[in-house]
Steps between C-alpha positions, in 0.01 A plus 500: 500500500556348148225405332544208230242583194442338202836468290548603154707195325616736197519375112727204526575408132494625180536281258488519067248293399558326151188425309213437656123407386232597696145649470575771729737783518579434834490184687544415881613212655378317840642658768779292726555568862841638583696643770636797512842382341269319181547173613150260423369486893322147556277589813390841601484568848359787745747776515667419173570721266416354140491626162272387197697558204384419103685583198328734277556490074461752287419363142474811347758716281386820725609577873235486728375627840350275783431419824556165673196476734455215782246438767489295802151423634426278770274170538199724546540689188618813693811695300795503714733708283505609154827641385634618167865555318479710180731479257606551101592188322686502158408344195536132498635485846409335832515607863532301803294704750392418865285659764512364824275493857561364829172320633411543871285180523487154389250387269449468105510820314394565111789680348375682197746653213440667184691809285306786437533711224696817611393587848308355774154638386516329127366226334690132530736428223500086661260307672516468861669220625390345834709309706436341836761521799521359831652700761598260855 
């Protein structure tokens, strides 16, 4: 019986960054829904397998170590999934990075994504970024 789990979309881009201001070390932006192949998905239904995928920026002249966390919860609040890529990201570079979930019901879900500072149990190097889906 094959079992279809939660996918791990892998770093997608790396990219040199030239030079950028910000007041942050390392900034995050909005995630996108994808599918599996990166392409921008426009409606999310049951069964699908989507990806929410942000480019991360390292400002700094130093390589650092992070973790690109996102959570689904549903309408009621209650966490669906809360998944995690870590990573190392070199000075004044950016990474394209996705993690993806395949929701069993319909509804509207709060999809939740910030980077963490090393590993899953340290402190946010972002804000959290909430984004509302609908799943049909």
């Amino acid at each position: 019986m094959l079992r279809l789990g939660i996918l791990l979309i892998s770093i997608v881009a790396i990219t040199l960054v030239g030079s950028a201001s910000a007041s942050s070390d390392i900034t995050l932006s909005a995630p996108i829904a994808v599918d599996t192949t990166g392409n921008q998905k426009s409606e999310i239904h049951v069964g699908d397998i989507v990806a929410f995928s942000s480019l991360i920026s390292n400002h700094s002249d130093g390589q650092k170590r992070f973790t690109y966390l996102v959570s689904i919860l549903n309408q009621d609040n209650q966490l669906i999934t809360r998944e995690g890529l870590s990573a190392d990201i070199g000075p004044n570079q950016e990474f394209t990075v996705a993690q993806s979930w395949m929701p069993k019901e319909t509804g509207t879900y709060n999809v939740q994504t910030v980077v963490l500072d090393g590993y899953m149990i340290s402190s946010p190097l972002t804000d959290q970024i909430d984004t509302q889906v609908t799943v049909k």
